[in-house]
DSSP file (Angstrom, degrees, kcal/mol; ACC not computed):
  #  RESIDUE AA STRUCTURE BP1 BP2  ACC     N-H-->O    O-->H-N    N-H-->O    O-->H-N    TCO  KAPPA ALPHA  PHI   PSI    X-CA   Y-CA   Z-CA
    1    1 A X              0   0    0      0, 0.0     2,-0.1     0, 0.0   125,-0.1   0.000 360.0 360.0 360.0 147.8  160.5 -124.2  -63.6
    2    2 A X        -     0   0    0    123,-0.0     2,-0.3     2,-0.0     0, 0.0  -0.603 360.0-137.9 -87.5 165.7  163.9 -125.5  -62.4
    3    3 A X        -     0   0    0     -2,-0.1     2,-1.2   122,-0.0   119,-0.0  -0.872  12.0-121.4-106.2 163.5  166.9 -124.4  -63.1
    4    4 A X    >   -     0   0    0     -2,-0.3     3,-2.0     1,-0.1    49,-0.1  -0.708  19.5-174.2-105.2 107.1  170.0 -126.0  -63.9
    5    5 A X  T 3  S+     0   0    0     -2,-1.2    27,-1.1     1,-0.3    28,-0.3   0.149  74.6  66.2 -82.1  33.7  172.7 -125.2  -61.7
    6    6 A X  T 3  S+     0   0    0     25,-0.1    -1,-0.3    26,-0.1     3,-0.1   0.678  73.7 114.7-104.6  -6.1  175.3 -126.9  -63.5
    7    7 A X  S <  S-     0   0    0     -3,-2.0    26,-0.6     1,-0.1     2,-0.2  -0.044  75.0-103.3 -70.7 162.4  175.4 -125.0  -66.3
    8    8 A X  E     -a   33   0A   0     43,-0.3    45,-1.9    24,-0.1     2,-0.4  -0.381  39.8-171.1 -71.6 136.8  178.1 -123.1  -67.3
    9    9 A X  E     -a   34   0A   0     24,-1.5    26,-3.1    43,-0.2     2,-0.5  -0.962   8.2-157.7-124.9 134.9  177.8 -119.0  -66.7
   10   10 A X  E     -ab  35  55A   0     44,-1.5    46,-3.2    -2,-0.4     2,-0.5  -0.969   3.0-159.9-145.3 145.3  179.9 -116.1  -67.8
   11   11 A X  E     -ab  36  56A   0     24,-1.7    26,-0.8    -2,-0.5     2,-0.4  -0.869   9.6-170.6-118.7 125.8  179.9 -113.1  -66.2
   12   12 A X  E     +ab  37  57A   0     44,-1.7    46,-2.1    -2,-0.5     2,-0.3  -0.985  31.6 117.0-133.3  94.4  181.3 -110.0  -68.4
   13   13 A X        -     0   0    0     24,-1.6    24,-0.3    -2,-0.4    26,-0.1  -0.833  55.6-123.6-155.1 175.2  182.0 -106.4  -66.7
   14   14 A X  S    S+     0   0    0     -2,-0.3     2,-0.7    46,-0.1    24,-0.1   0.538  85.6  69.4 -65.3 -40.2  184.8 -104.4  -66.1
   15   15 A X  S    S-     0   0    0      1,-0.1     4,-0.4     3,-0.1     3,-0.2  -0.870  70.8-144.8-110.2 150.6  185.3 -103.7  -62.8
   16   16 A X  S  > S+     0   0    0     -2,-0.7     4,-1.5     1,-0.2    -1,-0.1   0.547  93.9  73.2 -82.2  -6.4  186.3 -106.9  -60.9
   17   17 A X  H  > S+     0   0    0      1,-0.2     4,-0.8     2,-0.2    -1,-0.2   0.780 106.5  46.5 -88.9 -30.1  184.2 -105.9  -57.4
   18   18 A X  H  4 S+     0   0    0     -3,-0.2    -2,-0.2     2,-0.2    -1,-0.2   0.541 104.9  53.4 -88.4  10.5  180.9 -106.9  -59.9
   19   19 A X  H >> S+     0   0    0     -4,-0.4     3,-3.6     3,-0.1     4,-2.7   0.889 112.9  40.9 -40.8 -75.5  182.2 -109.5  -61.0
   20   20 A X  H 3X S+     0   0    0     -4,-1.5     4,-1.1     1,-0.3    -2,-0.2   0.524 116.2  55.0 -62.1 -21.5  182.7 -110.7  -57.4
   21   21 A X  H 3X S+     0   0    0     -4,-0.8     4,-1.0     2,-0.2    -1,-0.3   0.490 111.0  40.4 -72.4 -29.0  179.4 -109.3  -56.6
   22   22 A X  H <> S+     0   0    0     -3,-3.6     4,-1.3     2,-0.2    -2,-0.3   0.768 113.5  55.1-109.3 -17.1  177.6 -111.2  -59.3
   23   23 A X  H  X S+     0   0    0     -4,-2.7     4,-4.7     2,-0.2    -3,-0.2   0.937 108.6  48.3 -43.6 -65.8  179.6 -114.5  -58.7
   24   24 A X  H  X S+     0   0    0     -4,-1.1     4,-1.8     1,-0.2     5,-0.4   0.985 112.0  48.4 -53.2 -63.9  178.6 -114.4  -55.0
   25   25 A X  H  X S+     0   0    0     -4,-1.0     4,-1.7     1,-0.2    -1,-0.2   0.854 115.3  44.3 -38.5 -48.2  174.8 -113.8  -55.9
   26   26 A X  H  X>S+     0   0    0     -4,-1.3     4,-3.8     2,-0.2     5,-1.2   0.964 111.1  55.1 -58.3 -53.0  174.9 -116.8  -58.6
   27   27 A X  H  <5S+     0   0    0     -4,-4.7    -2,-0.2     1,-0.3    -1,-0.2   0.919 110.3  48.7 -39.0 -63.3  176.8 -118.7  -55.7
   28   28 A X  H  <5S+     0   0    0     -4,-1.8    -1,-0.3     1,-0.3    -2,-0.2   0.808 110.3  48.9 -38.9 -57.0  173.6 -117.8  -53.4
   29   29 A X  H  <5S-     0   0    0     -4,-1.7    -1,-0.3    -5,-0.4    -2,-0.2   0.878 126.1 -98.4 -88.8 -28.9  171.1 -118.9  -55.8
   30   30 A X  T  <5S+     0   0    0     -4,-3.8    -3,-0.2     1,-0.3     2,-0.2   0.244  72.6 134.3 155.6 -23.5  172.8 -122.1  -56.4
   31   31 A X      < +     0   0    0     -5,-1.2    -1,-0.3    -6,-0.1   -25,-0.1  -0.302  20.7 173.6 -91.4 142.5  174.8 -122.0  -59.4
   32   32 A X        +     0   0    0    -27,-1.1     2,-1.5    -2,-0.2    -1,-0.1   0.781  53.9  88.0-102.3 -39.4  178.4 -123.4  -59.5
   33   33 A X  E     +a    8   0A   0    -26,-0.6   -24,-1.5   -28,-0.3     2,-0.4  -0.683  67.0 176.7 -86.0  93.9  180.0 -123.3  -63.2
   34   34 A X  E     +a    9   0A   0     -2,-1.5     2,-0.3   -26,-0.2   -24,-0.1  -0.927   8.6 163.0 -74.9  68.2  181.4 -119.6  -62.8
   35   35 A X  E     -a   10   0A   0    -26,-3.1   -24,-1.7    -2,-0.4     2,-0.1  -0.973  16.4-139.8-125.5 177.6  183.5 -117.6  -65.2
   36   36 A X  E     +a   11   0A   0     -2,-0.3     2,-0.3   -26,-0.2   -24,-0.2  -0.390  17.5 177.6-101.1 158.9  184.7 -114.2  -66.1
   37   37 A X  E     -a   12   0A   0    -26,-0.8   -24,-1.6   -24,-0.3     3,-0.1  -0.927  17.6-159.3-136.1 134.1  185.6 -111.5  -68.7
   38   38 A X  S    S+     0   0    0     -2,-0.3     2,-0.3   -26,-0.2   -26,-0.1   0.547  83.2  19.8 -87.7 -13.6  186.8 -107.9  -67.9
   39   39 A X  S >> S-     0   0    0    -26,-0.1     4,-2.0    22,-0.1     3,-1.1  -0.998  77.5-100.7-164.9 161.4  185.6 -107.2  -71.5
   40   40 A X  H 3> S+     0   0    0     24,-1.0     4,-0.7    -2,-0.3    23,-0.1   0.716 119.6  43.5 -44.0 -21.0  183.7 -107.8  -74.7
   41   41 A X  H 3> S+     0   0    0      2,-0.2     4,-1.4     3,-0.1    -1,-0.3   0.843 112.4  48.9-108.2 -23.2  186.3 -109.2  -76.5
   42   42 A X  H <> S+     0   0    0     -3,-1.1     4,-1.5     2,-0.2    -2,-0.2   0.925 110.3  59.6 -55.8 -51.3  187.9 -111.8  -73.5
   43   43 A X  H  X S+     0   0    0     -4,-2.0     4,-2.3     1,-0.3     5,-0.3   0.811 106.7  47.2 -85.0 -45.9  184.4 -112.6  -73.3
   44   44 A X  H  X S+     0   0    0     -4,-0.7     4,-1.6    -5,-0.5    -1,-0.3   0.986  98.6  58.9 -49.6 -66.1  184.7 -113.6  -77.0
   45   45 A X  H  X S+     0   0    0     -4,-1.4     4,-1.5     2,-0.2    -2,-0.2   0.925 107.7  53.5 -37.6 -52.2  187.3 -115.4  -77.0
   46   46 A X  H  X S+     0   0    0     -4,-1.5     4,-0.6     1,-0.3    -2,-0.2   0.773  97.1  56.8 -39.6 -52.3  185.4 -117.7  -74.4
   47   47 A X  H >< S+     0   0    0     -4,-2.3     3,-0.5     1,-0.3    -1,-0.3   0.802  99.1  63.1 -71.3 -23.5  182.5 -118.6  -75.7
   48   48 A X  H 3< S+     0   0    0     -4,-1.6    -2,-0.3    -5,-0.3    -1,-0.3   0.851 114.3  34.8 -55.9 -33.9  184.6 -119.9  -78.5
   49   49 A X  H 3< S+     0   0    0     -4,-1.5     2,-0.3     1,-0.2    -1,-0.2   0.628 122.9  35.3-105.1   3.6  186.2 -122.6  -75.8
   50   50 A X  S << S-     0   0    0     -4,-0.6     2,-0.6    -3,-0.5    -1,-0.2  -0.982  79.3-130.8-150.7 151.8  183.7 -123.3  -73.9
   51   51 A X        -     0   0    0     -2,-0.3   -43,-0.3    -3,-0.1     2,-0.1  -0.813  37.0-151.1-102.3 117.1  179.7 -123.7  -74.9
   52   52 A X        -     0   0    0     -2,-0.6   -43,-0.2     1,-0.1     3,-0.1  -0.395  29.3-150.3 -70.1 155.9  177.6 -121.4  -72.1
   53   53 A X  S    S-     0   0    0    -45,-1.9   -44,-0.2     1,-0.2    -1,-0.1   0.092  88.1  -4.9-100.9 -10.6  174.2 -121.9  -70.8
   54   54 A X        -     0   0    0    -46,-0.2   -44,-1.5    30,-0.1    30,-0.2  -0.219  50.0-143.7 159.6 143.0  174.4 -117.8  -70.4
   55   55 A X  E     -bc  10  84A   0     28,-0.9    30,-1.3   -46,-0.2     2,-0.6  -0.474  12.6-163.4 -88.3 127.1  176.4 -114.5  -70.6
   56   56 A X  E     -bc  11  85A   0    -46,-3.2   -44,-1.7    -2,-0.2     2,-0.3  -0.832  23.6-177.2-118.8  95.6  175.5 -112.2  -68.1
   57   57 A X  E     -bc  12  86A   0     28,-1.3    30,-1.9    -2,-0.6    10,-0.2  -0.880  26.8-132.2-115.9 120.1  177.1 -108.6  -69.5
   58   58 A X        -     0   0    0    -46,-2.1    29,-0.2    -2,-0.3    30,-0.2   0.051  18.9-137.8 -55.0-162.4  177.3 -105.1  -68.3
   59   59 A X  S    S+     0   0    0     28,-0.4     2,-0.7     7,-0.2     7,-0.3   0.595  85.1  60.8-124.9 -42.2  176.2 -102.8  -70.9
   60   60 A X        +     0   0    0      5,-0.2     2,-0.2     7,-0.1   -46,-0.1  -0.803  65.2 121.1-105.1  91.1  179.3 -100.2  -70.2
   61   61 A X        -     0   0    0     -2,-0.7     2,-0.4    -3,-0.1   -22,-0.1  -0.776  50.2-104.6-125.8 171.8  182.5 -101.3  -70.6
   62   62 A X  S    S+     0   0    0     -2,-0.2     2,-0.1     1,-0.1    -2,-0.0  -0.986  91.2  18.5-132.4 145.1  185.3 -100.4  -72.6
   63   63 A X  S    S+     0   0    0     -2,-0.4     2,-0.4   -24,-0.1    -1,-0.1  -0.955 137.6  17.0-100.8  -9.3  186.9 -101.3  -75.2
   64   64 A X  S    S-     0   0    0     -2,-0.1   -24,-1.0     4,-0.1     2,-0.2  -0.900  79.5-140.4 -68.2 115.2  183.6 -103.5  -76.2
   65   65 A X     >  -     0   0    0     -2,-0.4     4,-2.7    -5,-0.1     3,-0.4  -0.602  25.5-112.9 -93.1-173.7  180.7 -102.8  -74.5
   66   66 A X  H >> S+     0   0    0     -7,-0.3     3,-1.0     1,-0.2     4,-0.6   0.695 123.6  56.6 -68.0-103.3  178.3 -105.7  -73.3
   67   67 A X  H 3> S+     0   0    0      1,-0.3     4,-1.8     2,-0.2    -1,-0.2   0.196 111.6  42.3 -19.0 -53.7  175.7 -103.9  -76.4
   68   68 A X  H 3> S+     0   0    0     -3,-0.4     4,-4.0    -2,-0.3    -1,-0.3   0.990 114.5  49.3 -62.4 -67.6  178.7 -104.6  -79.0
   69   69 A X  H <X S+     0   0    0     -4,-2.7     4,-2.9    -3,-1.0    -2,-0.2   0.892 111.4  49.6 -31.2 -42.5  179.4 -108.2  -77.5
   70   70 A X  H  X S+     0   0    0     -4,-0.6     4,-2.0    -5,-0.2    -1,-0.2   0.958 111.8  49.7 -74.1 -32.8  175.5 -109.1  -77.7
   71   71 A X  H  < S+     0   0    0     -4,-1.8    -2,-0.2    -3,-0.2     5,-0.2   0.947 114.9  41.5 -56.7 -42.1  175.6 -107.8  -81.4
   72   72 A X  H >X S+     0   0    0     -4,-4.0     3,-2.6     1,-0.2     4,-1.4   0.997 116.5  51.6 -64.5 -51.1  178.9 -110.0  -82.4
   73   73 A X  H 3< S+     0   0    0     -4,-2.9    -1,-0.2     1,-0.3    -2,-0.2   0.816 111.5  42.1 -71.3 -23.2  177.4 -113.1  -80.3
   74   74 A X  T 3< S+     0   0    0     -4,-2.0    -1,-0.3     1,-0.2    -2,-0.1   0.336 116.7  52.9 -98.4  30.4  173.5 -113.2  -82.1
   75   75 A X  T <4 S+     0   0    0     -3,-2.6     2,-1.1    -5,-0.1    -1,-0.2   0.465  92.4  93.8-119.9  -6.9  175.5 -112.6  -85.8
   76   76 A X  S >X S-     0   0    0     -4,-1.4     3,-0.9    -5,-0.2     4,-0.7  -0.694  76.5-149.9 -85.3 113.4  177.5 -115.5  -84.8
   77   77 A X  G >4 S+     0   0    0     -2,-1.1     3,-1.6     1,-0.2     4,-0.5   0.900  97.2  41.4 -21.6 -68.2  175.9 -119.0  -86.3
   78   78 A X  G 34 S+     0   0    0      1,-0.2    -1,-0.2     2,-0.1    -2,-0.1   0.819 127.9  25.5 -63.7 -32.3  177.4 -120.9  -83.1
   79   79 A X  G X4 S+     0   0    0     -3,-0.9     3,-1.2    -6,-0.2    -1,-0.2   0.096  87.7 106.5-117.8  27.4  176.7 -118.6  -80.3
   80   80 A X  T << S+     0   0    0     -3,-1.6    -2,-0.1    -4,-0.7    -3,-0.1   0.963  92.2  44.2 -77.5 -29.3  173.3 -116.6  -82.0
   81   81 A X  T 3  S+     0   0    0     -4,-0.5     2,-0.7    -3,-0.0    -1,-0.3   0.128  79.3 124.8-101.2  31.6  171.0 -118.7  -79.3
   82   82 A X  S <  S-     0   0    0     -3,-1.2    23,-0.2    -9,-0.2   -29,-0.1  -0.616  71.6-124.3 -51.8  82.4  173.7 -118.1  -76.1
   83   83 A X        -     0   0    0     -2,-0.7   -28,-0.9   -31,-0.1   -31,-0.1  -0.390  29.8-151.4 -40.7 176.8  170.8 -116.5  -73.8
   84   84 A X  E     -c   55   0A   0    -30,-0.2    21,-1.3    22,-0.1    22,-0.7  -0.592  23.6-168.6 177.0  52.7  171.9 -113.5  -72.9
   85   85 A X  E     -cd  56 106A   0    -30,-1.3   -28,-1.3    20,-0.2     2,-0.6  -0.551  18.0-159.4 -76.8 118.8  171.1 -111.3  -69.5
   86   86 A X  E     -cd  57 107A   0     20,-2.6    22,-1.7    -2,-0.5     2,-0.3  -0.754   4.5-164.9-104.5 130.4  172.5 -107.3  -69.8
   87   87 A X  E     + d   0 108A   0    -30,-1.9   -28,-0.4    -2,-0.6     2,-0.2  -0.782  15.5 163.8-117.9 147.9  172.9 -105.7  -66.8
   88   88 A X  E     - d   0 109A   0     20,-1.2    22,-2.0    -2,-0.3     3,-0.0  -0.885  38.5-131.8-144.8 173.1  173.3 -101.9  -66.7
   89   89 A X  S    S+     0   0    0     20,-0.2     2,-0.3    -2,-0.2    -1,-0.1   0.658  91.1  81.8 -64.0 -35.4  173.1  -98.6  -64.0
   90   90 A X        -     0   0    0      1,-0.1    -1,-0.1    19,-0.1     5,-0.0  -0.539  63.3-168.7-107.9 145.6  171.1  -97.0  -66.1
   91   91 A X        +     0   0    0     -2,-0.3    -1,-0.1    19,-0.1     5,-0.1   0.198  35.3 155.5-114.3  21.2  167.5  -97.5  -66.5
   92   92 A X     >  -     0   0    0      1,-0.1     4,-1.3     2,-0.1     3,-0.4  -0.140  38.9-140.4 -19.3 116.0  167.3  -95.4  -70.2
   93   93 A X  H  > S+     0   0    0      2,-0.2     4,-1.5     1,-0.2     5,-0.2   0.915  99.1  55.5  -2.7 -75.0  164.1  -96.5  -72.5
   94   94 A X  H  > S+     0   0    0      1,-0.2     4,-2.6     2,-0.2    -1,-0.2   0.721  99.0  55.8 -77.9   6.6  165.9  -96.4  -75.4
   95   95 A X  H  > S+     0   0    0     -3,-0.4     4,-2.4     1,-0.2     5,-0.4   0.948 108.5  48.5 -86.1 -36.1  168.5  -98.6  -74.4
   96   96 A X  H  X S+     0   0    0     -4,-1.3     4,-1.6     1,-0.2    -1,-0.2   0.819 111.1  52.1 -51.2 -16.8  166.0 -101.5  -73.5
   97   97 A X  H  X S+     0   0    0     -4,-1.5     4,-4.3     2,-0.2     5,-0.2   0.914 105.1  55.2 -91.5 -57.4  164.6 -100.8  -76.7
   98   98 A X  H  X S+     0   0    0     -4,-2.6     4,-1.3     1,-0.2    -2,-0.2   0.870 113.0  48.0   0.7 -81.9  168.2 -101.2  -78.1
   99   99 A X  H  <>S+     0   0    0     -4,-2.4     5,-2.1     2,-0.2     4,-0.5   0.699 101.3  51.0 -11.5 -83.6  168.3 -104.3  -76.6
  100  100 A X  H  <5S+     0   0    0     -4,-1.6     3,-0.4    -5,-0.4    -1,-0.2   0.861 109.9  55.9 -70.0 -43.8  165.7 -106.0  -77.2
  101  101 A X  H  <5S+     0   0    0     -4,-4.3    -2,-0.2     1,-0.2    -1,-0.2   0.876 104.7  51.5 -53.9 -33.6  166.2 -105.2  -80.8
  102  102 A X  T  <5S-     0   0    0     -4,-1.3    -1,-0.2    -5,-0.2    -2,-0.2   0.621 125.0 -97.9 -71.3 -22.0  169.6 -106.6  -81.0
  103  103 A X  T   5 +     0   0    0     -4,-0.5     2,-0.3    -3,-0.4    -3,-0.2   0.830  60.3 160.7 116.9  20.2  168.5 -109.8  -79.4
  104  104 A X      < -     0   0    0     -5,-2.1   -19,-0.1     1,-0.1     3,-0.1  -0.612  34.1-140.2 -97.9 156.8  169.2 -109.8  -75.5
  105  105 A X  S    S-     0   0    0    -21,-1.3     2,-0.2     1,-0.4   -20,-0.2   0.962  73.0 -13.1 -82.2 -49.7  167.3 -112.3  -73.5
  106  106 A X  E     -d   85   0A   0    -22,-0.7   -20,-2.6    -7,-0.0    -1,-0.4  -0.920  62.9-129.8-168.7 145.9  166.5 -110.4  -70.5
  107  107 A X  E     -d   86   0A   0    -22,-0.3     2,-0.3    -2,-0.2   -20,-0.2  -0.896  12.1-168.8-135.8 121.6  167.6 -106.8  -68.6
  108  108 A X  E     -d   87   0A   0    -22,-1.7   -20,-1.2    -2,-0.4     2,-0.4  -0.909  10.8-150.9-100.6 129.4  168.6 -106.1  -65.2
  109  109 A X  E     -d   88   0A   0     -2,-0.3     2,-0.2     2,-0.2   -20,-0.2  -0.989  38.4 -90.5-100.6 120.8  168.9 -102.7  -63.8
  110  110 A X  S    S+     0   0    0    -22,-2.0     2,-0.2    -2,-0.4   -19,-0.1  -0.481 100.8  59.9 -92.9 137.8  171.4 -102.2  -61.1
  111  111 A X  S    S+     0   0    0     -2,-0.2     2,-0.2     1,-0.0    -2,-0.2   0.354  74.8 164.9 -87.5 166.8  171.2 -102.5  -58.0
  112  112 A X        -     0   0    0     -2,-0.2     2,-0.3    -4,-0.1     3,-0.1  -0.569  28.5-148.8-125.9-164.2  170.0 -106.2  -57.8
  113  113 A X     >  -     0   0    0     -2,-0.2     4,-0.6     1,-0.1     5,-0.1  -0.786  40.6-105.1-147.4-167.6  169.6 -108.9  -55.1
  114  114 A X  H  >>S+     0   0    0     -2,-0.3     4,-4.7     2,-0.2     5,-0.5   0.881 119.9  61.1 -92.6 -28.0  170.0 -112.6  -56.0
  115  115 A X  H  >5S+     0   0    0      1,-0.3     4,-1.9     2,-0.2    -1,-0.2   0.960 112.7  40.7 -60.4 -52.2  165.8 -113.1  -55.7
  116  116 A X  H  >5S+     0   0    0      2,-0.2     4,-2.0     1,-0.2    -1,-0.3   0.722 118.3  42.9 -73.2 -24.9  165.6 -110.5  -58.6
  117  117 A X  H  X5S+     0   0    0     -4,-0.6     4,-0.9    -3,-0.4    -1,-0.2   0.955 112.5  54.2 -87.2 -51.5  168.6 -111.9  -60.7
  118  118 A X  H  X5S+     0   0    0     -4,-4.7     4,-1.5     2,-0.2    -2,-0.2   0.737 108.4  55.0 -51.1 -23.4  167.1 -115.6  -59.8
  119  119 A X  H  X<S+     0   0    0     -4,-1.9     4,-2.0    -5,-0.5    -1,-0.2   0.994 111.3  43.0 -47.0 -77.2  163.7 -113.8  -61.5
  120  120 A X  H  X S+     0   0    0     -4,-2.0     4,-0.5    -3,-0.2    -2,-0.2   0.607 110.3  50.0 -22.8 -61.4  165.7 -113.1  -64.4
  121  121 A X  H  X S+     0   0    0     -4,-0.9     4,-2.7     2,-0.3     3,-0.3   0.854 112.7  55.0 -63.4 -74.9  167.6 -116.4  -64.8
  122  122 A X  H  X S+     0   0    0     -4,-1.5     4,-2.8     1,-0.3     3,-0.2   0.799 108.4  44.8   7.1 -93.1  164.0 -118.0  -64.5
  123  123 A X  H  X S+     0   0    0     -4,-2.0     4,-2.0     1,-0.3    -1,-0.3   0.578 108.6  51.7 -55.9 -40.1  162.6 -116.2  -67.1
  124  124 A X  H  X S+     0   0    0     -4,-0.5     4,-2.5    -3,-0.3    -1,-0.3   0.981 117.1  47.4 -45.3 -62.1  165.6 -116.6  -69.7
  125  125 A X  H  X S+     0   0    0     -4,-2.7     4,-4.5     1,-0.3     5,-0.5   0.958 111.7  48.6 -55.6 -50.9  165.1 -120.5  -68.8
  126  126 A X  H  X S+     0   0    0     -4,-2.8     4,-3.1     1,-0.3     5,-0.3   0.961 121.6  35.9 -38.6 -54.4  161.1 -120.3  -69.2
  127  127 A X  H  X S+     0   0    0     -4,-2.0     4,-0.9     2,-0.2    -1,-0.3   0.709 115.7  54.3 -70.6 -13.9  161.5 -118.5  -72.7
  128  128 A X  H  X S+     0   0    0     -4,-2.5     4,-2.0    -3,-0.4     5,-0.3   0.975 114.4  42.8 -67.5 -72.9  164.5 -120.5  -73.5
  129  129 A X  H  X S+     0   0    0     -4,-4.5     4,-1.5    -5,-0.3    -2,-0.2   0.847 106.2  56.1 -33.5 -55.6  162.3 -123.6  -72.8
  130  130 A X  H  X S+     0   0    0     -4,-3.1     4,-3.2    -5,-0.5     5,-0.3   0.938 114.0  52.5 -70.0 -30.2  158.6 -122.6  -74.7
  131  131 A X  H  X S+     0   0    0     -4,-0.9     4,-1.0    -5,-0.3    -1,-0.3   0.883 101.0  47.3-101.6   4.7  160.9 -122.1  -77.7
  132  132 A X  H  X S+     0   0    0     -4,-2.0     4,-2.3     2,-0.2    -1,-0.2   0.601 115.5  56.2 -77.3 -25.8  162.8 -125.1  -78.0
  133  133 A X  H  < S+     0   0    0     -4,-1.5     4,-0.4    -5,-0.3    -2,-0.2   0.844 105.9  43.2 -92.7 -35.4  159.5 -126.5  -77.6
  134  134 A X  H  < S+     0   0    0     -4,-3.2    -2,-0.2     2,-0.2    -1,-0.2   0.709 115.8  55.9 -69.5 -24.4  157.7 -124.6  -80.5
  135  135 A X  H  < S+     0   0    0     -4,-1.0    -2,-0.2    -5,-0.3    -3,-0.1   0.970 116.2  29.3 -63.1 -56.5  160.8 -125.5  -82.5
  136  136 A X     <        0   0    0     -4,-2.3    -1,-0.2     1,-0.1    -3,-0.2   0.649 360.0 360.0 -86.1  -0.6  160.9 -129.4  -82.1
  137  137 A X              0   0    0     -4,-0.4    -1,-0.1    -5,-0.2    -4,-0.1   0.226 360.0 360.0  40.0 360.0  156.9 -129.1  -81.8
């Protein structure tokens, strides 16, 4: 599957050296339309101004975390079908399980490299794809 590396990305964590970390990796894989949030709630604001092709959010931040942010964005009507990648340290069960209940597209565990985030990305697009495809049928 291709991807499309014009779409728009936002990248949501807290400290600004993964940010810069997950910018460059996107950069690597191809992708160009780049921006940030230091937090759930910046990161809110955003997707209200600009329409994403997908949020890429730690999972521990303060004073939202990425877990709260994924809840507001699939109870919101406009942004509930935002794919959605959560990237985390910690590789907990029940938080995928969490997760996946709440509605997140795909889960990263950190560390990454860009082939394993370009995995990810993929896979959001594939599933994105098969269900836009059962939808309009």
């Amino acid at each position: 599957m291709l991807l499309d590396f014009s779409m728009p990305i936002l990248v949501v964590d807290d400290y600004q050296t993964m940010i810069r970390v997950i910018r460059n990796l996107l950069k690597q894989i191809g992708f160009s339309e780049i921006d940030d949030a230091s937090d759930g709630t910046t990161a809110l604001g955003r997707l209200k101004e600009r329409k994403y092709g997908l949020v890429i959010s730690d999972w521990n931040m303060e004073p939202m975390t990425g877990y709260e942010l994924l809840q507001h964005i699939r109870a919101d009507e406009a942004l509930r079908f935002t794919p959605f990648l959560m990237i985390t340290a910690e590789s907990k069960i029940e938080n995928v399980i969490a997760a996946k209940k709440a509605g997140v597209s795909n889960y990263i565990v950190k560390p990454f490299t860009s082939v394993t985030l370009k995995a990810k990305i993929e896979a959001i697009c594939l599933s994105e794809s098969a269900a836009l495809t059962r939808k309009t049928g």
